[in-house]
C-alpha positions in Angstrom: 129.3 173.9 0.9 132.7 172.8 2.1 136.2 175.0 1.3 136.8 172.7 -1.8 133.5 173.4 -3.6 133.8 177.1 -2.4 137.5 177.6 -4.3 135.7 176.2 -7.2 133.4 178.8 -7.7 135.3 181.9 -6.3 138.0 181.0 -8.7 135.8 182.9 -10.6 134.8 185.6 -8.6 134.9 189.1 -10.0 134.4 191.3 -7.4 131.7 194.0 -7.0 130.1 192.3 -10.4 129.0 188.6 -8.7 128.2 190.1 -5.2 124.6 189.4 -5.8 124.4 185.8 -7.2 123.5 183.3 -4.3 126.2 180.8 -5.2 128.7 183.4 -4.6 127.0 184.3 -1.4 127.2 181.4 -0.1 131.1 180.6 -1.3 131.9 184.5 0.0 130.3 183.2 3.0 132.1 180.3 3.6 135.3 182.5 2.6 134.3 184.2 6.0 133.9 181.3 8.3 137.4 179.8 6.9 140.6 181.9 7.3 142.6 179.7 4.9 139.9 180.3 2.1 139.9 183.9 3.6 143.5 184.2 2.8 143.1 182.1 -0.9 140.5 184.6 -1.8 142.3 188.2 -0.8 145.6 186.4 -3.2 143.1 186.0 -5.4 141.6 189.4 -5.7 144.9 190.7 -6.1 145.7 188.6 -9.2 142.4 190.0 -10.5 143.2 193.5 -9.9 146.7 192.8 -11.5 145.3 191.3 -14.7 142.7 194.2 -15.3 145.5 196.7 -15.0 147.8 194.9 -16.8 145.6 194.2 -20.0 144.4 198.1 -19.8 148.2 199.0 -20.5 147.7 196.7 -23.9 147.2 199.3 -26.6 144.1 198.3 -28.7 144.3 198.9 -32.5 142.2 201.2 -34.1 140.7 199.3 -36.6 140.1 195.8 -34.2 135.9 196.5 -34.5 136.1 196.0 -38.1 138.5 193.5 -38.4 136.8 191.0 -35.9 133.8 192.1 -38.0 135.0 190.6 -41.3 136.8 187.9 -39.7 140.5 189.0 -40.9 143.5 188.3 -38.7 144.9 191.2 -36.1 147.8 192.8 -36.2 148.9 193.7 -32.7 151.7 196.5 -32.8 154.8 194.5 -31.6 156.5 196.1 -28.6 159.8 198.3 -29.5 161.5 197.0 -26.1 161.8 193.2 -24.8 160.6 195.0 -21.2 157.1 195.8 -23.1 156.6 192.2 -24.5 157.1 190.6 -21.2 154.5 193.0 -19.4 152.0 191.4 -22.4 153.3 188.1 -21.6 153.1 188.6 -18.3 149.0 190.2 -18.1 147.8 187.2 -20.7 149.6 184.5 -18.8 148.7 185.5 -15.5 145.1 185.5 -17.3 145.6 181.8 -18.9 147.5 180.7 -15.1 144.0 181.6 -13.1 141.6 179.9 -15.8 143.4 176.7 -15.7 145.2 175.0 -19.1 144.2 176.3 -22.0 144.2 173.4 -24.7 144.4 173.4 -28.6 143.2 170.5 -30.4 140.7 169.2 -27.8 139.6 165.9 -28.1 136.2 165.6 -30.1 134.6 162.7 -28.6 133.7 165.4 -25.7 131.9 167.5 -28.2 135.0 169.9 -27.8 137.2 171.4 -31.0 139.8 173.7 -31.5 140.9 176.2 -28.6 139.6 178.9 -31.3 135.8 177.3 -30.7 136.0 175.9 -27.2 133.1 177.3 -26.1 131.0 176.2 -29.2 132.6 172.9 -28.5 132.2 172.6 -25.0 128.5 174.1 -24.9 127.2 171.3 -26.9 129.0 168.3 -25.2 129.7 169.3 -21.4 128.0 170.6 -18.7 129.3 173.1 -16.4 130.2 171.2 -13.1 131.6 168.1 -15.2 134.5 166.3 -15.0 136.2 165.9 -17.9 140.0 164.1 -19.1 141.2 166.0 -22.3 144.3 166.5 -24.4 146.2 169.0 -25.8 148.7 171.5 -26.6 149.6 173.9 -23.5 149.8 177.3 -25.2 151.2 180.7 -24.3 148.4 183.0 -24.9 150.3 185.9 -25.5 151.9 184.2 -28.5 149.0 182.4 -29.7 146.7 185.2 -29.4 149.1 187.9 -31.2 150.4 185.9 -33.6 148.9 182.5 -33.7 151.9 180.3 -33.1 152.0 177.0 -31.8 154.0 174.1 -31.7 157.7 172.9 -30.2 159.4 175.2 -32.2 158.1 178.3 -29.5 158.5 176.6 -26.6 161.3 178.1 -25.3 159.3 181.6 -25.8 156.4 180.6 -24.8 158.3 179.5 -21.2 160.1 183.1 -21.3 156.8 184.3 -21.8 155.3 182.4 -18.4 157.8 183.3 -15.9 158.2 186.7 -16.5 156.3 189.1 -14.2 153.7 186.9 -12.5 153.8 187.9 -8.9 150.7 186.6 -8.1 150.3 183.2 -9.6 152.8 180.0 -9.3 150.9 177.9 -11.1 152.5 179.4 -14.3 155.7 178.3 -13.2 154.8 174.6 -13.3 153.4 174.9 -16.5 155.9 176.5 -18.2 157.5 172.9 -18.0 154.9 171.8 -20.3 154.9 174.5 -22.7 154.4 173.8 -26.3 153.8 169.8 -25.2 150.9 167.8 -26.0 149.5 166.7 -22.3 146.4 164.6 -20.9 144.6 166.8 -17.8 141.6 166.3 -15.9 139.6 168.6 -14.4 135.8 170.0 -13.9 134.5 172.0 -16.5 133.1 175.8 -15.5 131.3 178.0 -17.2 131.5 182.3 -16.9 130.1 184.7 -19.8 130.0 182.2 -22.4 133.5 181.4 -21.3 134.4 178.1 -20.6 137.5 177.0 -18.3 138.7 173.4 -16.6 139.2 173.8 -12.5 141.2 172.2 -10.1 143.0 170.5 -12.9 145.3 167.4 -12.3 148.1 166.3 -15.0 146.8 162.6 -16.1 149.7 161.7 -18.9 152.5 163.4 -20.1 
């Protein structure tokens, strides 16, 4: 295993929960025999840690069971300061910043749909470990999960939204660029929990 394989899979490290699966042995490992991945990986704990404790501060409503139960859409309680919207924006970016681009309107030929059944999508067309070139819209989460906006019209939120509060992650920064814009990416396909993400992603077409 060389350092590039072993940032693959510790970019999906959780610490304390993957300690005993042999491919993160072996990345962990490696981690120890190379100070730069050393280094890469403590940066990385950190933007862990920061993103649990951040999304704990996210009051959850009391009635969220039942309404992801009969499939109607969630009010979140909107913020009474522009200091408590940020800190949201600011935990679910740093989220969607580690995970790589999240993209709506996937392209189908991969056996991928929308960003709201990615995982369905990418289940049945792509293996975990593939490399894949898809497009899309680049979304703030915190927008799109709270109120399910999209689109050029809330891009210049969605950019607010990325640079605010992320101490721990600069690849927000570059794509708060692209926010709201429809982009081409390539990147290798990982799979976590039934989650799936793209890794070491490279910007293919604007």
């Amino acid at each position: 295993m060389d350092n590039r394989e072993a940032k693959s899979i510790l970019s999906i490290y959780r610490p304390g929960i993957d300690d005993d699966d042999p491919q993160f042995a072996e990345a962990l490992a490696e981690a120890e025999r190379d100070p730069e991945l050393r280094a890469w990986l403590f940066e990385q704990g950190k933007s862990y840690n920061d993103i649990r404790e951040k999304l704990r501060r996210i009051p959850v409503p009391d009635d969220l069971g039942e309404k992801i139960v009969r499939g109607r859409p969630i009010a979140f309680p909107r913020p009474t300061t522009r200091a408590r919207i940020w800190q949201i924006a600011a935990a679910v970016a740093l989220l969607a910043g580690i995970s790589g681009f999240f993209l709506r309107d996937l392209v189908k030929d991969r056996g991928l749909l929308s960003q709201t059944r990615a995982a369905a999508g990418a289940a049945a067309g792509t293996a975990d470990g593939s490399t894949v070139t898809i497009t899309g819209e680049v979304l703030d989460m915190a927008c799109y999960i709270a109120f399910n906006l999209s689109g050029p019209e809330h891009a210049d939120c969605a950019r607010t939204c990325i640079k605010n509060g992320l101490p721990n992650e600069p690849l927000n920064n570059r794509l708060a660029d692209y926010a709201a814009k429809t982009i081409t990416v390539k990147g290798i396909v990982r799979q976590r929990d039934g989650f799936f993400m793209l890794d070491q992603v490279t910007l293919e077409k604007l």
